[in-house]
N, C-alpha and C positions, 0 to 999 in steps of 0.2 A: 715297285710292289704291284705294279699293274698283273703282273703275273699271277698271283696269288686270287686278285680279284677274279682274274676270270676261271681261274679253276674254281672259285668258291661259286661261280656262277652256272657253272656245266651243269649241275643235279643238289637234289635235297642230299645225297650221300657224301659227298663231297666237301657241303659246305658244313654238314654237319663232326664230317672229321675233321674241319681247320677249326669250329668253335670251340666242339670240346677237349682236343688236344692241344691247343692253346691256353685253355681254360687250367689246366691242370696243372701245364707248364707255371700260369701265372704263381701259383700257391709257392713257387721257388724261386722266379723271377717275374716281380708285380709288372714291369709296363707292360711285357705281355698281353696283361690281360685287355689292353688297349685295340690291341688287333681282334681277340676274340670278338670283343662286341661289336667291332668296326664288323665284323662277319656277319652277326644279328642284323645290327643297322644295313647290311647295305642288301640283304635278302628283303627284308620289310619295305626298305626304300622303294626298292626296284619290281618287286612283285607285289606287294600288301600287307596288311599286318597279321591276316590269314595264313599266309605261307610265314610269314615270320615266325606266327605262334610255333608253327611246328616244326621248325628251325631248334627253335628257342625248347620246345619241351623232349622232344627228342634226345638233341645233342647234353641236356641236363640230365636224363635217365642214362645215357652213353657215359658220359662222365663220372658220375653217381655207381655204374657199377665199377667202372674202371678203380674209383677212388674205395672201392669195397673193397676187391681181390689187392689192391695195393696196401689196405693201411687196417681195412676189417672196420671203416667206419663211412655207412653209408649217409645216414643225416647230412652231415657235415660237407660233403662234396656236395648234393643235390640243392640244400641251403644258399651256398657260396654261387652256386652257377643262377640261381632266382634271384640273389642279391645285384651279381656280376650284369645279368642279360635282364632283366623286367624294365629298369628304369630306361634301359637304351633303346628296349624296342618300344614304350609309350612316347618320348619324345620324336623317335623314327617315323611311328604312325600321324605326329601333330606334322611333324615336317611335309609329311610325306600329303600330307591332305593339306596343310596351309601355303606350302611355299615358301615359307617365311622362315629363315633359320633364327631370327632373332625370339622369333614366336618361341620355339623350340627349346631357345637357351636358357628364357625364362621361367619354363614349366621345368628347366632341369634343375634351375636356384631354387623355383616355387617348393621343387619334391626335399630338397636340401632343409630349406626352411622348416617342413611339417618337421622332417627326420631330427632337427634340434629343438624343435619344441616337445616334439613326442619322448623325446631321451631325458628332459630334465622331468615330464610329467612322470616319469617310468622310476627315474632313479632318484631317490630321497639327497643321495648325497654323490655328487657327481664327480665335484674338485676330489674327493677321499677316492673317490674309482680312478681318477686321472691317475694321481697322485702315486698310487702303487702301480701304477703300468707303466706311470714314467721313471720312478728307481729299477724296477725290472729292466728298464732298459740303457740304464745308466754300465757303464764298463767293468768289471771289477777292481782297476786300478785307481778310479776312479771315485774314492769319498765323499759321499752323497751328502756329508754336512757343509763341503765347499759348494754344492750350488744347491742347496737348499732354499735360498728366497728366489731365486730364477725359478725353481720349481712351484714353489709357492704364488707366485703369480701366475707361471704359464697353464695351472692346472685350472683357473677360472676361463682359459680360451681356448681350450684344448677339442672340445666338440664344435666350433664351429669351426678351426683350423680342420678336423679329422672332414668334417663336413664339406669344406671346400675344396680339400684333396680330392676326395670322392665324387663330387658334380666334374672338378675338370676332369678327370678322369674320363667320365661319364661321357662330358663335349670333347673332349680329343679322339674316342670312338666314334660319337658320331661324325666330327668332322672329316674323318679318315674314311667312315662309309660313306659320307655324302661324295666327297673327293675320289672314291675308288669309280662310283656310280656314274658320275662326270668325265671323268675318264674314258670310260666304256663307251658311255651312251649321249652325253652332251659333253663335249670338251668346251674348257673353257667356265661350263656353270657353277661349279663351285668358287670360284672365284670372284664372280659376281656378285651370288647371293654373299659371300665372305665381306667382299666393297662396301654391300650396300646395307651394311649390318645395321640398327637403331633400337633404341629404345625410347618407349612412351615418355612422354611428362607427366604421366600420372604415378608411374613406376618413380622416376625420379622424387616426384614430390613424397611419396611414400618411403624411401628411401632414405630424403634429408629427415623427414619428419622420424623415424628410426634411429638416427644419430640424436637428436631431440631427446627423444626417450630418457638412452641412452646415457646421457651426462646431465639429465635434471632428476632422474629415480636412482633409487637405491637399492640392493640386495641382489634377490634374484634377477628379478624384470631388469634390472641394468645390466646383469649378467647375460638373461638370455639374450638381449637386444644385442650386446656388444658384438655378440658370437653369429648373433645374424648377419651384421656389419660386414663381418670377417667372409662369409659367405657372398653378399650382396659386390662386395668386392672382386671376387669373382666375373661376375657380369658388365661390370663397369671395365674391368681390366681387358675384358675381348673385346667390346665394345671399341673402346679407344684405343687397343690396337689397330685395330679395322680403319678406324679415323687416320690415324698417324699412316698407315701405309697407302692410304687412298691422297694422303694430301703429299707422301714424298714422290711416291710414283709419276706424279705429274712435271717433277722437277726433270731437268736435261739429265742429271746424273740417278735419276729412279733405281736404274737397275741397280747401282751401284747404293743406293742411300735404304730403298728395303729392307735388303741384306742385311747392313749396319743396324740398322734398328731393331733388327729380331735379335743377333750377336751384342747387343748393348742390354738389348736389355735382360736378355740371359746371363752376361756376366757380371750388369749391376741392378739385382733385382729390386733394389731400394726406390727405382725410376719407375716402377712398379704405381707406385703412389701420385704421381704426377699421373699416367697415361690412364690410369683409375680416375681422378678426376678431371681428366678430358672427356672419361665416358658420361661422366655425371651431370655434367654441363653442356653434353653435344643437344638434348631435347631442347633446350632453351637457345642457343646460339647459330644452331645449324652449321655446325664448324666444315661438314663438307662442301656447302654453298657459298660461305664466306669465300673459302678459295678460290670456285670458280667463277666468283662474281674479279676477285682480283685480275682475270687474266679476259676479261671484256671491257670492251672501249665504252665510252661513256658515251651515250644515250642510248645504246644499244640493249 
């Protein structure tokens, strides 16, 4: 896809045809929308958050009319492409000034976090909102009184599952801008900063203490805590990703055991939960050091 980047690279006309004809595309096919923002992030990245903004407002008024003369409804394009591109070019700007992509992944749970508290302050009755978007989208062949208590539970985690869709989202664009940038201009860097990925122990401790919440309250507040969990999980889960491929890489068969590990755990996402709490315990243990202390001689 290196191709792609550099043409989004040539001019502000350019890159703003891949954002918002991407963008539009996405409304009929969502991953899409992945590239789009990888297009934001990786103008911000590489130039500033300056040239992003007008990246970023531009190719949304581009879009916006597009999506008029197509459907006769402008709101609603020009909305999608603020919702689509704001969050990816602030995290792009943190990256872009800190260095730090862990910094960046953070502030992309952190915006997740407000997004699920802000939603249950908005909405009186959230599970009844869930609730009917998920019979809407039940099959017609399908009798909605056979999974009716599946529904009835999954409508209390419904917005932080929808939340944690939406942040990875969010980090698979920018990971793909930081990665297109690296390409280009430092090969190799994204993959470093991907190795060397961490999280604080103060984030962890505020995280176990969230699970706490969690299973000692009742109602709402155990509800919203749950749904942050489900989000906070997120963060844990690239997290120790990053862990798990930095400690097989080192092994004689790496090239081969990486591979496996991305393919495992895509086709059993249940592992998912383990490499989550590899993330959660890496501040504390230092799980990348551990290993390369195993492969030095003693008193060394």
């Amino acid at each position: 896809m290196n191709f792609l980047a550099t043409y989004i690279m040539r001019g502000r006309m350019q890159a703003m045809i891949v954002a918002s004809s991407l963008a539009l595309l996405s409304l009929m096919m969502p991953p899409v929308s992945i590239v789009s923002s990888a297009t934001v992030a990786l103008v911000t990245l590489r130039l500033g958050a300056f040239e992003g903004l007008i990246i970023l407002g531009c190719s949304a008024l581009a879009a916006s009319l597009l999506g008029f003369f197509a459907t006769g409804n402008f709101q609603f394009a020009f909305l999608y492409m603020m919702i689509l591109w704001l969050p990816v070019w602030l995290i792009s700007i943190v990256l872009r000034e800190s260095r730090h992509l862990s910094l960046a992944i953070e502030i992309a749970v952190s915006i997740g976090i407000l997004g699920i508290i802000g939603f249950y302050l908005y909405s009186s009755e959230p599970a009844e909102m869930w609730s009917a978007v998920l019979e809407q989208m039940i099959p017609v062949d399908v009798p909605v009184a056979d999974i009716q208590d599946k529904i009835n539970i999954l409508v209390h985690y419904m917005t932080g599952i929808v939340a944690a869709g939406t942040v990875l989202s969010l980090l698979f664009g920018l990971f793909l801008g930081r990665w297109w940038q690296a390409n280009l201009f430092n090969p190799g860097g994204f993959k470093q900063e991907y190795l060397l990925m961490s999280t604080r122990t103060s984030l962890s401790i505020a995280s176990v203490a969230i699970v706490g919440v969690a299973l000692v309250s009742a109602g709402e507040v155990s509800e919203i805590a749950w749904n942050i969990i489900i989000l906070l999980f997120i963060l844990y889960t690239v997290t120790g990703t990053s862990i798990l491929h930095t400690y097989f890489a080192k092994f004689r068969l790496g090239n081969y055991m990486v591979p496996m590990l991305y393919i495992t755990l895509f086709l059993i996402p249940h592992l998912t939960l383990l490499v989550g709490l590899i993330g959660v315990s890496d501040p504390w243990l230092d799980l990348r050091k551990i290993k390369s202390n195993q492969h030095t001689p003693d008193g060394v």
